[in-house]
C-alpha positions in Angstrom: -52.1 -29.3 1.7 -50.3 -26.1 1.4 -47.1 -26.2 -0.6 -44.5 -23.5 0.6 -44.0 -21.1 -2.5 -39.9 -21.1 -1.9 -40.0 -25.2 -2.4 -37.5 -26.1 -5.5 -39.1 -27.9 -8.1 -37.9 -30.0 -11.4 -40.8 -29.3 -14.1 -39.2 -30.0 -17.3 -36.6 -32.7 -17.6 -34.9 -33.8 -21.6 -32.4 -36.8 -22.4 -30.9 -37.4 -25.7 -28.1 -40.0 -26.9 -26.8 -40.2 -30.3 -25.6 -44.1 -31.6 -23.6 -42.7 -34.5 -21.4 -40.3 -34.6 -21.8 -37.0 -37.2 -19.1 -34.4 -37.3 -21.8 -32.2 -38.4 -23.4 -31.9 -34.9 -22.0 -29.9 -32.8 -22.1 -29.2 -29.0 -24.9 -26.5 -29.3 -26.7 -28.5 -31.4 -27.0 -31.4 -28.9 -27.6 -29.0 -26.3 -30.6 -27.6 -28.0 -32.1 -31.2 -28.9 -31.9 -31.9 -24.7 -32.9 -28.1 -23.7 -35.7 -28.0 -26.4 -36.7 -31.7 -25.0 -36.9 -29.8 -21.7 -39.1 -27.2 -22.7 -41.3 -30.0 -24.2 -41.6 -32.1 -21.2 -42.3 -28.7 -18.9 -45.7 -28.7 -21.0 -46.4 -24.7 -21.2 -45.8 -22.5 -23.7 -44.7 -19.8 -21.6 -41.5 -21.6 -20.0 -38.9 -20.9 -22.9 -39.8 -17.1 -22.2 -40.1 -17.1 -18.3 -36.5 -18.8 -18.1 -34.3 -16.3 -16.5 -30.6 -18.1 -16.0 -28.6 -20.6 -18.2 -26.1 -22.5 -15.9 -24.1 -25.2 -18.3 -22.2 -28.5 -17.1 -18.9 -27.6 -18.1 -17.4 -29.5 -21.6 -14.6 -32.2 -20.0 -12.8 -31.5 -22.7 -12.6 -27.9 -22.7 -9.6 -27.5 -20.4 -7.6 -30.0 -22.1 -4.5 -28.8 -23.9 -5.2 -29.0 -27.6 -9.2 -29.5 -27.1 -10.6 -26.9 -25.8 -10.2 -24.2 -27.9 -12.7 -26.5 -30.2 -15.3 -25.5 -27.9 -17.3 -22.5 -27.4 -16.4 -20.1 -24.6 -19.8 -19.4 -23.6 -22.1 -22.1 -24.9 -25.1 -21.2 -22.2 -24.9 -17.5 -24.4 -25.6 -19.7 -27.7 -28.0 -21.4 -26.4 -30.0 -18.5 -25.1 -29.8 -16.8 -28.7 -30.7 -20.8 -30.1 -34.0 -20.8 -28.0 -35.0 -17.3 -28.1 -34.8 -16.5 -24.8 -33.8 -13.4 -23.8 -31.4 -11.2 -21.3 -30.9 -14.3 -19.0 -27.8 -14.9 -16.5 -25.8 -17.4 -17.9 -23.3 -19.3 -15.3 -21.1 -22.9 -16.3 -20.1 -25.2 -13.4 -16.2 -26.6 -13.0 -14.7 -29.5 -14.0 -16.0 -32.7 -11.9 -18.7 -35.0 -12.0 -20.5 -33.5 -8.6 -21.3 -30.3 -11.0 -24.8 -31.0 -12.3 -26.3 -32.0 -8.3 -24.1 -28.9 -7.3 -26.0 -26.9 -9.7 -29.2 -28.2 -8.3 -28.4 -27.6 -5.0 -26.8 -23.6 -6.0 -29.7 -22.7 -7.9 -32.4 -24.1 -5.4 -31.2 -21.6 -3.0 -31.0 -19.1 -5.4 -34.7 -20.0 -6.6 -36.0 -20.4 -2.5 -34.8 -16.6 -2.2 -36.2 -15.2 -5.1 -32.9 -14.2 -7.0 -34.0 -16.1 -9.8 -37.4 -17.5 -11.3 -36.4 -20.4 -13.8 -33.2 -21.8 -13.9 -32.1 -24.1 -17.2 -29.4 -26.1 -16.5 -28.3 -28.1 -19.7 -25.0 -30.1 -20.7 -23.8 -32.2 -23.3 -20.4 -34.3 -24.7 -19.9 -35.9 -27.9 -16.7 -38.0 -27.0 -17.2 -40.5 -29.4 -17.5 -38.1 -32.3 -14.6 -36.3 -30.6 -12.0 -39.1 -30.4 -13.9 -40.6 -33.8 -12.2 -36.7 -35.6 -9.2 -36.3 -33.9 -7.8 -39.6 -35.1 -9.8 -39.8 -39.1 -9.6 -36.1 -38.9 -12.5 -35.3 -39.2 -13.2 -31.4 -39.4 -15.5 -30.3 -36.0 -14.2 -26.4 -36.9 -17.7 -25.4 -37.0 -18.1 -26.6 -33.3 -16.8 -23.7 -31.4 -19.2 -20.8 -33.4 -19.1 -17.2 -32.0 -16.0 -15.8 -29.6 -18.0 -14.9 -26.5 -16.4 -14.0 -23.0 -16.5 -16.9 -20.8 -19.5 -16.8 -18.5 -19.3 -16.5 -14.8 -18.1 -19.8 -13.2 -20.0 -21.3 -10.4 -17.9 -23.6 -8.1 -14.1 -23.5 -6.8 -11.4 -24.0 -9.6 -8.7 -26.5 -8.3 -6.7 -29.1 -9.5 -7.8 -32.4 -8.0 -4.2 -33.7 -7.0 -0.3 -32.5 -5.7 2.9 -33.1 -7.2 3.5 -35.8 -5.8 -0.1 -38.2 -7.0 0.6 -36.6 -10.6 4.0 -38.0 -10.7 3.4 -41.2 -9.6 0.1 -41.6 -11.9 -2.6 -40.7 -9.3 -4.0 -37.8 -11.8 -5.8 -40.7 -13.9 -9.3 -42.1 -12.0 -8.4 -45.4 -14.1 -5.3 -45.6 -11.3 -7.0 -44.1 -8.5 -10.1 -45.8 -7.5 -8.4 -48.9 -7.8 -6.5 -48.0 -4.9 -9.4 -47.7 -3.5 -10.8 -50.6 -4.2 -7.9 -52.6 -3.2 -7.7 -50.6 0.7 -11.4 -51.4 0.9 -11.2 -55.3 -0.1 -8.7 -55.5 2.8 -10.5 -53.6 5.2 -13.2 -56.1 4.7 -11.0 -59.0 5.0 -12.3 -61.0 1.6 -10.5 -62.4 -0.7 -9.5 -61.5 -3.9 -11.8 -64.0 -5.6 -14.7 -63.2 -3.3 -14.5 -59.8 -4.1 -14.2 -59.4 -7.5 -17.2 -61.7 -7.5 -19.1 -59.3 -5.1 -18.3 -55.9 -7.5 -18.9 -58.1 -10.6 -22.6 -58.6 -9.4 -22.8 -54.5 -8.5 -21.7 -53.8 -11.6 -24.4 -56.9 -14.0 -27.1 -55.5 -11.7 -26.5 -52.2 -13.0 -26.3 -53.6 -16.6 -29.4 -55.0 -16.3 -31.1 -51.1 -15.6 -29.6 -50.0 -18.8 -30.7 -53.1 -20.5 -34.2 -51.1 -20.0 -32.9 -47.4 -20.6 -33.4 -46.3 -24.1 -31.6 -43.5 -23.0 -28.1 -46.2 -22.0 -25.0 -46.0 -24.8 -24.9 -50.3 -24.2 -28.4 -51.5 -23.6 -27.7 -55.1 -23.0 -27.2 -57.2 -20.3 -23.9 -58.6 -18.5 -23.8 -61.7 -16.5 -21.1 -61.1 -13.1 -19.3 -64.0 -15.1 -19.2 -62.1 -18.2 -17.9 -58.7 -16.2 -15.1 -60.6 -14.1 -13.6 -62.5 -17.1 -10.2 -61.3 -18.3 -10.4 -61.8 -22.1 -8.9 -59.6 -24.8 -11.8 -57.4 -25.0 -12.2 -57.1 -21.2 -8.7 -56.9 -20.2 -7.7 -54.8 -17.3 -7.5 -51.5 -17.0 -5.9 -50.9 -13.6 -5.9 -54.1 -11.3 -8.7 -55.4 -10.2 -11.1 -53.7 -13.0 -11.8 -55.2 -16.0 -12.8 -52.7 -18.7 -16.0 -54.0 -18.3 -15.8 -52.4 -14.7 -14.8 -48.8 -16.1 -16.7 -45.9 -17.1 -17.6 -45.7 -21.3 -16.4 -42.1 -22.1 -16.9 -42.3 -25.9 -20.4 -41.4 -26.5 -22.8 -38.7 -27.5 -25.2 -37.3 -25.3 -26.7 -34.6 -23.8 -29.5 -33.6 -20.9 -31.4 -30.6 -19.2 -33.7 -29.6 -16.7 -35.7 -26.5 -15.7 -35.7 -25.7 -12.1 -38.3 -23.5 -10.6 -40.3 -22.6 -7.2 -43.6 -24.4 -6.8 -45.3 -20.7 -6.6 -43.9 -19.8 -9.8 -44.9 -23.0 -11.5 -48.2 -22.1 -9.9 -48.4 -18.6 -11.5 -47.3 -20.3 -14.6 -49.9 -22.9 -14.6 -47.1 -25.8 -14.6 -49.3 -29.0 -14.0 -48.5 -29.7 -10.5 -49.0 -33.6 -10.8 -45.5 -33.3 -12.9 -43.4 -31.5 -10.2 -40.7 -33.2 -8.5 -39.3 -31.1 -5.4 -35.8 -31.4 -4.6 -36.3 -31.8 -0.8 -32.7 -31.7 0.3 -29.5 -30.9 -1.1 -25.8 -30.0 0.2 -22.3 -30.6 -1.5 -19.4 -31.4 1.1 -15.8 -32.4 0.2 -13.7 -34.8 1.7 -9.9 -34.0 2.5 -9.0 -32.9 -1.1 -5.4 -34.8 -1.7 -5.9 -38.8 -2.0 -2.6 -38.9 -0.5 -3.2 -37.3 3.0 -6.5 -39.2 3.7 -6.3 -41.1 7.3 -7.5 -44.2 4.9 -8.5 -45.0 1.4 -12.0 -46.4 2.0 -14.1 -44.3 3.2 -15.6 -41.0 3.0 -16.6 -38.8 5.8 -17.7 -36.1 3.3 -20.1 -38.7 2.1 -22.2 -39.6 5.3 -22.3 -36.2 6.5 -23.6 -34.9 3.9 -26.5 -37.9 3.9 -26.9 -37.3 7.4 -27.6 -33.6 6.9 -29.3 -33.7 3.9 -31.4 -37.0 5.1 -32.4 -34.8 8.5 -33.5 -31.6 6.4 -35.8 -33.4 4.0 -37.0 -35.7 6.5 -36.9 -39.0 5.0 -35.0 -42.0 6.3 -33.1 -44.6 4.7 -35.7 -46.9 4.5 -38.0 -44.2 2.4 -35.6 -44.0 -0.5 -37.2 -45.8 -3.3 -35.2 -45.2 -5.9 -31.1 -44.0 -5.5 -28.6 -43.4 -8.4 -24.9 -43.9 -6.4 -22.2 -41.9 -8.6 -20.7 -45.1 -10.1 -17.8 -44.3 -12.5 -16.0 -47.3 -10.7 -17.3 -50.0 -7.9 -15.2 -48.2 -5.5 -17.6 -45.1 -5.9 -20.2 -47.4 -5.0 -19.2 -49.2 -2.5 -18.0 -46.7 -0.2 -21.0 -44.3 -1.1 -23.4 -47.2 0.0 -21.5 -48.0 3.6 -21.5 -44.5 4.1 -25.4 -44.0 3.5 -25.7 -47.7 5.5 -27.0 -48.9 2.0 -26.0 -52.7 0.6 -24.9 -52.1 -2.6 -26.8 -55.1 -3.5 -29.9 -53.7 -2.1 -33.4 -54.9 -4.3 -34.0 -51.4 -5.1 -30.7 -50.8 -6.9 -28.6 -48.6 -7.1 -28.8 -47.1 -10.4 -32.0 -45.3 -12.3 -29.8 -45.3 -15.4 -27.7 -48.1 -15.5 -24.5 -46.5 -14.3 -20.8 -45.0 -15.9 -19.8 -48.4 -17.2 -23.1 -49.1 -19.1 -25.5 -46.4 -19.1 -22.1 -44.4 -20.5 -20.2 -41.6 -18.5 -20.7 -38.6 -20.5 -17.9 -36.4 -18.6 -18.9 -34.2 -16.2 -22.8 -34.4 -16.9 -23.5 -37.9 -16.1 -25.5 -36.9 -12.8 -27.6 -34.4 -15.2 -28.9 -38.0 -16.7 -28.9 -39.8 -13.2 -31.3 -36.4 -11.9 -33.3 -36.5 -15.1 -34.0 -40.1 -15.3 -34.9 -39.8 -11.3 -37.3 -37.1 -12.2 -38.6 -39.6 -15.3 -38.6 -42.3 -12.6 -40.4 -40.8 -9.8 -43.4 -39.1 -12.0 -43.8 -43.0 -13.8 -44.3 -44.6 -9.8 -46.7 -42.2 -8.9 -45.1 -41.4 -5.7 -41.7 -41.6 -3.9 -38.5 -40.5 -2.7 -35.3 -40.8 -4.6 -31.5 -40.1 -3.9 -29.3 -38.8 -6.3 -24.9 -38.8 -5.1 -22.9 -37.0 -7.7 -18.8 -37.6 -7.3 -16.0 -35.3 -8.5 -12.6 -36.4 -8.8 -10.8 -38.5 -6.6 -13.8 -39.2 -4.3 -13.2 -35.7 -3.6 -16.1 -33.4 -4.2 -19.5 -35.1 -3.3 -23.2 -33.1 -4.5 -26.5 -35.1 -2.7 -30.0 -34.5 -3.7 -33.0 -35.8 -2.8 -36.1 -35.6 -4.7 -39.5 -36.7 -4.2 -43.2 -36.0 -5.6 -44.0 -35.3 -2.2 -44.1 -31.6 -1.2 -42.4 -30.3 1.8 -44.8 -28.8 4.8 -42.0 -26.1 5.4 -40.5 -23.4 3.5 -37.3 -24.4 2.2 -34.2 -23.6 4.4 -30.5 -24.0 3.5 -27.9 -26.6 4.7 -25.2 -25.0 6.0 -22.6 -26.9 4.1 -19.7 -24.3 5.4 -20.6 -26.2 8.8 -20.1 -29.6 7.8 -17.2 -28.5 5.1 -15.5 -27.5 8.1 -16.0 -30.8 10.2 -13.9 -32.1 7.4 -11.0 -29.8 7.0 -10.3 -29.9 10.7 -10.2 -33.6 11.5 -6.8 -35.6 11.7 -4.9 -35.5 7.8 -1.6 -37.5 7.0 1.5 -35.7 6.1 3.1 -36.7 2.6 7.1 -38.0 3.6 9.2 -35.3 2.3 12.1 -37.8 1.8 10.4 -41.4 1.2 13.6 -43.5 0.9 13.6 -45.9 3.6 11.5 -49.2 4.8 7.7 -48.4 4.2 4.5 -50.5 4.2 2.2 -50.8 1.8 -1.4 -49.7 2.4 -3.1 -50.0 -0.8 -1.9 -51.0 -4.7 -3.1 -51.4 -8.1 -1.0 -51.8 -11.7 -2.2 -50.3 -14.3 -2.3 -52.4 -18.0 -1.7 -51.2 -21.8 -3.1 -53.2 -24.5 0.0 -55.7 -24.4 -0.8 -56.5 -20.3 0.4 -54.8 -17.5 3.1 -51.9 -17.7 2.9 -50.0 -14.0 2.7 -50.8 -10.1 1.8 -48.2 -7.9 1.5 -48.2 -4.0 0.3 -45.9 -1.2 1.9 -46.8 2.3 3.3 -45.6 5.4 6.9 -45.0 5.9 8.2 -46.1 9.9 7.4 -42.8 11.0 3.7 -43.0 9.9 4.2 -40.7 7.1 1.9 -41.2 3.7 4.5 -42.7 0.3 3.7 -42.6 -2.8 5.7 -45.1 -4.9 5.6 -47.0 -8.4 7.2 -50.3 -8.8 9.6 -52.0 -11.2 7.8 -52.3 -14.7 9.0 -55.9 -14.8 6.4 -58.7 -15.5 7.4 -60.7 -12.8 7.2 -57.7 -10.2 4.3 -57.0 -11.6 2.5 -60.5 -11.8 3.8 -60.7 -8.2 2.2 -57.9 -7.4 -1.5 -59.0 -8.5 -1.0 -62.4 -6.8 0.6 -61.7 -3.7 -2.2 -59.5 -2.1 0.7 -57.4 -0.6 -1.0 -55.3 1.3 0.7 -55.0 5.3 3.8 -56.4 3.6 6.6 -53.8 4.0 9.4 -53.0 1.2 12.2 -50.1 0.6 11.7 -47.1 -1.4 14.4 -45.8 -3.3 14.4 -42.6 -5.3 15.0 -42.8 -9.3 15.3 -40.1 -11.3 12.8 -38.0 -9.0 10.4 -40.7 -8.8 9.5 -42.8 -5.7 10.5 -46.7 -6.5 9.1 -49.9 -4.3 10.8 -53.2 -3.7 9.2 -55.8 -2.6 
């Protein structure tokens, strides 16, 4: 069979995760251990020199007041020098968890037209030694090194929500998705009971894959039981998640991958029973604000970007033999999965790593893992197709991939994401109430809980003249208890305005 030179392929793939926490590595140095684990895998001594751009998954941390200046400005630059590699490009992503499959998906067009030859594309975050400093104090000085010009950014730059979400505690994905989840349990018309069951079993299922990772931060399993109890060390976090449910952002780990053309891994002499080719790949975003979306359960962005990307590759559904759904909350899942026409509870699964919650959400380079451990996956089967769906923000920015160790018959061509992008942007949006006092109905709800139970309501509804509110509640415990029990969704209340913030009364 003759494989099109232009076809994108993964040859080198690394994971590391660190159990204990050492002030004394820093972010380079984990970078290195995954790149250099990378080069390894690639199996040719000529990669490490034949690598042409750096593109880095951005630090989460590094555009945090207070934080970021802790890292380095252009840690792809260090790495280069690190590795001995020489006069390469070096790009970063933006902040969001759809960066590493956006990278992919950038740098395979790239690659297909010959503007670059080997792309490494390497991220790390060491939370947990982060958090362990800042509060022992622990001195991470040395992990910023050399003052370097920021490298050229690959992606848009925008704040994922308005004035209005940040006010009423919609900037926090521990508040959000719950929303989500909440507007999706009623749109399905199941009980609360019946539901938490269902996204306790989602979530054990994915325990059970990181029971197997070496690789997964908490490699042990979790019965659905175990998940939907509220104890004290499973509280909630925001109604109905348990912390059990929620992404683990203290830990230390860091992955790469080297991304090249099948005719250059030819010329190179790359073993071509290791290549994985990404067959398909687009990035699409759905309307940006949570607050003006039509509804809170679904994703348009989502299933046209399956759709397209399902079309270009040429494999169905029913192909798919191993997926890894962006999963830093159920939500994620959930609506990912109806969009794909996927059970969440499918026997394939819907992890390769075991998921946020228990394979551990490393910031924004989770989906580096979930595309490294597919790559791992696919070449230990001996044949198959695998979908990777990376999520940024608010179930905002969505990157698909599809890989397989089947090679394409065509030469690769390019989804024209502007197309679908603009499908998006032009269909029907919700205007935000400029003036929210008056009789409005709730549409969705969560509260959000501190240590000592729960402290916050919050409730996106529709004011009489179909306008989108966004509204907290009374902090009381009673309002808030109510709140939980009451399923309130269709129930309407008045919003009043308090000190420039939108209250609801039941």
């Amino acid at each position: 069979m003759h494989i099109p030179d232009n076809a994108p392929v993964i040859i080198g793939t690394g994971q590391k995760t660190w159990h204990s926490t050492d002030v004394s590595r820093t972010p380079l140095d984990a970078l290195c251990a995954a790149a250099t684990a990378a080069i390894d895998d690639a199996g040719h001594s000529g990669i490490t020199s034949a690598i042409d751009t750096v593109a880095m998954i951005r630090f989460i941390a590094d555009t945090t007041p207070g934080t970021g200046a802790l890292f380095p400005r252009n840690p792809g630059r260090q790495l280069s020098h690190r590795l001995g590699i020489t006069d390469a490009k070096i790009f970063q992503g933006t902040i969001g968890g759809n960066t590493p499959q956006y990278l992919v998906n950038h740098f395979a067009e790239k690659l297909a037209r010959g503007e670059h030859d080997v792309v490494l594309l390497a991220g790390a975050e060491l939370l947990a030694t982060l958090f362990s400093a800042l509060r022992s104090g622990g001195d991470i000085s040395a992990w910023s090194g050399e003052t370097e010009a920021q490298p050229t950014t690959v992606g848009q730059e925008r704040e994922g929500h308005n004035a209005i979400e940040m006010a009423h505690g919609l900037y926090e994905p521990i508040n959000t998705y719950p929303l989500f989840e909440n507007s999706l349990r009623h749109h399905l018309s199941t009980s609360q009971k019946h539901h938490t069951a269902h996204i306790a079993e989602i979530c054990s299922r994915m325990s059970r894959v990181a029971a197997g990772n070496p690789h997964a931060w908490k490699q042990q399993f979790q019965s659905a039981e175990e998940i939907s109890t509220v104890v004290q060390k499973n509280r909630y976090i925001g109604y109905p998640y348990t912390r059990a449910m929620n992404p683990i952002l203290e830990v230390d780990m860091a992955a790469a991958v080297i991304m090249t053309t099948a005719g250059k891994a030819r010329q190179m002499g790359v073993d071509p029973s290791t290549w994985i080719y990404l067959r398909g790949g687009t990035d699409v975003n759905d309307i940006w604000y949570v607050s003006e979306r039509p509804n809170l359960h679904s994703s348009p962005a989502i299933k046209a970007a399956w759709e397209s990307v399902s079309a270009r590759a040429g494999i169905a559904l029913d192909e798919i033999s191993s997926f890894d759904i962006y999963s830093c909350f159920p939500s994620a899942v959930e609506v990912a999965c109806n969009e794909i026409g996927l059970s969440p509870l499918d026997n394939r699964g819907v992890t390769v790593t075991g998921g946020l919650p228990f394979f551990g959400g490393p910031g924004n380079n989770y989906s580096l893992h979930a595309i490294a451990q597919m790559i791992t996956s696919l070449r230990d089967t001996g044949g198959g197709h695998g979908l990777v769906t990376a999520n940024g923000m608010y179930l905002t920015k969505h990157s698909l991939g599809i890989y397989s160790t089947e090679p394409p018959t065509e030469a690769w061509q390019d989804i024209d994401s502007h197309a679908l992008q603009q499908r998006i942007d032009e269909a029907p949006r919700l205007s935000v109430a400029s003036d929210p006092a008056g009789t409005a109905t709730i549409e969705t709800y969560t509260v959000s809980f501190g240590r000592e139970g729960p402290k916050r309501g919050i409730v996106i509804g529709r004011n009489q003249a179909g306008q989108r509110i966004v509204a907290n509640t009374g902090t009381d415990v009673d309002t808030l208890n109510q709140l939980m029990a009451q399923d309130p969704i269709g129930h309407s209340g008045n919003v009043r305005i308090k000190d420039g913030i939108s209250v609801f009364e039941l």
